[in-house]
Every structure is written in C-alpha cells, then in structure tokens.
C-alpha atoms as one frame of an Amber mdcrd trajectory, in Angstrom:
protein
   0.000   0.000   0.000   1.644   3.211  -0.307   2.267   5.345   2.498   0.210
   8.758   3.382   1.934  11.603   3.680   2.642  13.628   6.990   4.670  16.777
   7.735   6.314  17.347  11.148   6.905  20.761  11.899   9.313  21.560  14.236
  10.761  18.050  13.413  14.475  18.368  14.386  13.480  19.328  18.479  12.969
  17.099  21.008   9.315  16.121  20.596   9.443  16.456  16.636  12.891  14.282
  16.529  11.176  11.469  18.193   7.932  11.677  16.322   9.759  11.566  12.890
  12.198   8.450  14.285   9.044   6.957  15.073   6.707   8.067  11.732   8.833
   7.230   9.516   7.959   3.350   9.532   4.420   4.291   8.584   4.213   7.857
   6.737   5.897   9.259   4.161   7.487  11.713   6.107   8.132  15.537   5.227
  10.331  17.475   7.870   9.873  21.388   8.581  12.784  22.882  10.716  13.968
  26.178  11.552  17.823  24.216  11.162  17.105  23.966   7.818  16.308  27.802
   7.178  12.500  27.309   6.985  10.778  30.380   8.907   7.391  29.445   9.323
   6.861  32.978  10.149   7.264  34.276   7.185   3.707  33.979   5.334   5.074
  33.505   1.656   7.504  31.083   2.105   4.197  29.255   4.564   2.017  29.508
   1.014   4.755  28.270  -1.193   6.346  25.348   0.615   2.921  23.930   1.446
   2.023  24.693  -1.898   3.742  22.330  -3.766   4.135  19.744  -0.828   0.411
  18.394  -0.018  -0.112  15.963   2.480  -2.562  13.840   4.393  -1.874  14.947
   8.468   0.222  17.564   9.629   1.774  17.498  12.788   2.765  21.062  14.716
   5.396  20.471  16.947   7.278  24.122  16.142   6.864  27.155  19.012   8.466
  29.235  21.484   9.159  28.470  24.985  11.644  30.132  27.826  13.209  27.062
  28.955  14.518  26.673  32.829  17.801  28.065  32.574  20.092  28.817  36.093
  21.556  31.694  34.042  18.657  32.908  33.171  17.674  36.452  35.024  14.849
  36.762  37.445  11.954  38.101  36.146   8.326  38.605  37.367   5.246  39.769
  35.304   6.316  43.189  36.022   9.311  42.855  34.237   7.801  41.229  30.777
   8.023  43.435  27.670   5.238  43.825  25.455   7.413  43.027  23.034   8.195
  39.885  23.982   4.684  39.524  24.760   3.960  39.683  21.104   6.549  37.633
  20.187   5.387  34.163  22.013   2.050  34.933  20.003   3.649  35.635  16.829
   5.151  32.283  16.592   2.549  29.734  18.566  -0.232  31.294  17.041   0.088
  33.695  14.327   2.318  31.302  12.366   0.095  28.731  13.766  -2.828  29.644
  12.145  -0.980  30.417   9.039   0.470  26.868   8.632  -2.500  25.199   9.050
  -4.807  27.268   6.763  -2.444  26.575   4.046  -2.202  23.050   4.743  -5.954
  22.784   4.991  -6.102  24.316   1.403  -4.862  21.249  -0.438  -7.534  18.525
  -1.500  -5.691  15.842   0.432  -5.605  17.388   3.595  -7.390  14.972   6.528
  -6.493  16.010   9.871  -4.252  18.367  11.860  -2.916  17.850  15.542  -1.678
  20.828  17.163   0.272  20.989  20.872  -0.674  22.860  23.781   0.355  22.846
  27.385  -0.539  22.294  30.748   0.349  25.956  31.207  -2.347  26.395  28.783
  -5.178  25.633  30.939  -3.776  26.286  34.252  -1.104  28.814  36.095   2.352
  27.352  36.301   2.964  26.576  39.616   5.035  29.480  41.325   6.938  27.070
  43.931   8.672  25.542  40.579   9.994  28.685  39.555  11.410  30.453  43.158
  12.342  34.272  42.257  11.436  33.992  38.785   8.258  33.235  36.749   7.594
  30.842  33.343   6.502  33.898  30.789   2.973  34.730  30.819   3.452  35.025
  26.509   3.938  31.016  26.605   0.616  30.259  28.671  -1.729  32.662  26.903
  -0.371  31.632  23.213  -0.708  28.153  24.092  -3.992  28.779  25.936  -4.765
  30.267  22.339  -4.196  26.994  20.635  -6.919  25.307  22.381  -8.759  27.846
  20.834  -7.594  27.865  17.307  -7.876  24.092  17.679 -11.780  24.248  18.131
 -12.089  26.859  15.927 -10.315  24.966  12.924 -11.967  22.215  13.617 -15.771
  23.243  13.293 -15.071  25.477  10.154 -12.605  22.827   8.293 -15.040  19.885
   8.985 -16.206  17.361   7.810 -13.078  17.094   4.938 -10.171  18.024   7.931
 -10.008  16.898  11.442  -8.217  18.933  14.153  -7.381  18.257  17.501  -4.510
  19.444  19.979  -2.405  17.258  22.810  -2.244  19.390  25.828   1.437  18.148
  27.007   3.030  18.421  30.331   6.564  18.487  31.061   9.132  16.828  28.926
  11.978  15.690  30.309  15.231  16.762  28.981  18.073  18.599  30.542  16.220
  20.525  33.466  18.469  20.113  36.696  17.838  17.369  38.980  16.223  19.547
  41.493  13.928  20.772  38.987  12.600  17.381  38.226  12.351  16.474  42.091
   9.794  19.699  42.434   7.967  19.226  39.235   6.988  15.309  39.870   5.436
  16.102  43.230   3.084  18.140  41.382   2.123  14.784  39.332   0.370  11.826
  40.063   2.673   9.351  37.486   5.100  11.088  40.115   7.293  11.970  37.000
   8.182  13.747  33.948   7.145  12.597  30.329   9.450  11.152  27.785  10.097
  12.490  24.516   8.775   9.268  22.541   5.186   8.692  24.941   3.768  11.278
  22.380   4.466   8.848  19.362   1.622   6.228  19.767  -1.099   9.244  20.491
  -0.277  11.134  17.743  -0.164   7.724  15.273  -3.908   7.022  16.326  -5.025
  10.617  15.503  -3.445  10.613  11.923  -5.023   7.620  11.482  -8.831   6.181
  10.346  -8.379   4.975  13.929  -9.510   8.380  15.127 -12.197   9.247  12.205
 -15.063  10.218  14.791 -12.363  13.042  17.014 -12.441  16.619  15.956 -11.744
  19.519  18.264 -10.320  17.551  21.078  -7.998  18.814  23.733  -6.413  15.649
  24.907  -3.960  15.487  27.837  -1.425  14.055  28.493   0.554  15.015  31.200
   0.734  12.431  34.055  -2.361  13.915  35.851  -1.185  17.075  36.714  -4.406
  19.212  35.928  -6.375  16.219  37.264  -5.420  17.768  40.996
C-alpha cells in the first residue's frame, strides 16, 4: 500500500525528533525545521512550501518556549516586555494559524494535531519557579491553541479533522532539582518522555480516530487532574 503523507513541523526538536524516528515506519514523512532555514513565520515562504508539498496529516510540533535556565535572570510579570509579549504569540499562534490554513487548502488534507500545554489551561505553579516566573506570553499563546484548535476544527469539517495534545513536562536537561519539584506536582510522580507522544499522535493521523475533531487531549501524568 503506499504510504500517506505527513509533515512534522518543528521536526528536528525534542518532541518532533522522536515523532519523525518513530513516523517514519508508517508515513511518508516531510520534515519542517527552523535548522534547515524554513521560517514558518514568514507567510510567503508558509504559502509556497505547502504549496507544492500536499499531504494527508500535519503534525505542529514548532513554538516558542523560555526554557529553565540557572543563568537565566529573574523576572516577574512586572518585568515582561510587550514586546516579547507579542513575540510568544507571533510564533505559537500567528504562524500557527498560518500553517495550518495553508495546509488545509490542499484537496488531500485529513487532519491536523496541534500541541498545547498544561500551562495552557492552568497557572504554572510558582513554587517551581522560586524568584522567577515561566513567561505569561507562553501560557496565553498556548492557551490560544486550544482555541484555534476548536475553531479549525468546526469550520474545516467534515473534509479536515483537528485536535490538539495538551502536554506536560518533557523531560530533557532541566536540573535534577527541577525534576524532584515538578513530579510532586504529578500523580505518574514523573516527567514525560520524549517518545510517549508517538503512539497518540499515530492514532489521531489515522482512520483509527475518524469520529475526534476539536479535542484537547492530555497528556501530562495527571497534573491538571489535581
């Protein structure tokens, strides 16, 4: 049989990486990846690349986040900038919402899964963070792609399906105390791996899932089950 199509955006970080390790198998896969010069920011080279590559499913795994970093300064809402304000929406929903309208404009199109956050639908946690705070831009753009989600979904249906994970922490380099704080926060009593996204995403790109539009699905150990 020959394989559908399905493009990973942000395919070269940590979530993306895995997914495409793991696609591959099954999908012919197309890779999107600010380390390979693609700026999914910039609207004509969004209408041009998607343009001449259609697909089946589209995966978004591209966005901004302010990482824990020990070097990184202090700073409270007081201190944010509008301008980087603007920023976290400008890439996890502006260019958002551009990708997937021009995906959704080619005749193949069947179904788009977008990622939130935890941080999304409620406050990061203030013990995690000590004297500084995650950036209010990253909960209220990925808040936003709940939104868009839903949104997509009702006006692209019945032809495209669209649903969003809403993740909790991945575990990656964070510092050992880090982890210790976040997992008491979770019943699994840990972080999530890079490759537990791969089977969810693999049923919703799939017939498997024909019935699911607009879902927020979570998947985060429990957290906002507390």
């Amino acid at each position: 049989m020959k394989k559908e199509k399905i493009i990973i955006t942000g395919s070269e970080g940590l979530l993306g990486s895995a997914l495409s390790l793991y696609l591959k198998k099954s999908y012919q896969l197309y890779k999107l990846s600010r380390r390979f010069g693609h700026d999914l920011t910039n609207e004509e080279f969004v209408k041009k690349w998607f343009l001449k590559n259609p697909a089946e499913y589209l995966v978004n795994c591209f966005g901004m986040n302010d990482h824990i970093n020990a070097q990184k300064s202090p700073q409270t809402l007081f201190d944010v900038s509008l301008e980087s304000l603007m920023q976290f929406f400008q890439v996890n929903i502006v260019a958002l919402f551009s990708v997937c309208r021009e995906f959704a404009k080619n005749k193949s199109a069947k179904g788009i899964v977008n990622l939130s956050s935890i941080y999304g639908v409620v406050s990061p946690h203030p013990d995690l963070y000590e004297n500084s705070e995650k950036h209010i831009g990253y909960s209220l753009s990925k808040a936003a792609v709940v939104q868009l989600t839903k949104h997509l979904a009702t006006h692209l249906a019945p032809n495209v399906q669209v649903n969003c994970v809403v993740l909790g922490g991945v575990e990656y380099d964070q510092s050992k105390d880090f982890k210790e704080q976040y997992k008491q926060f979770v019943p699994m009593k840990r972080m999530m791996k890079s490759d537990e996204l791969n089977g969810l995403i693999e049923y919703l790109c799939s017939e498997k899932s024909a019935y699911m539009t607009g879902s927020a699905i979570h998947l985060d150990g429990g957290w906002t089950s507390w």
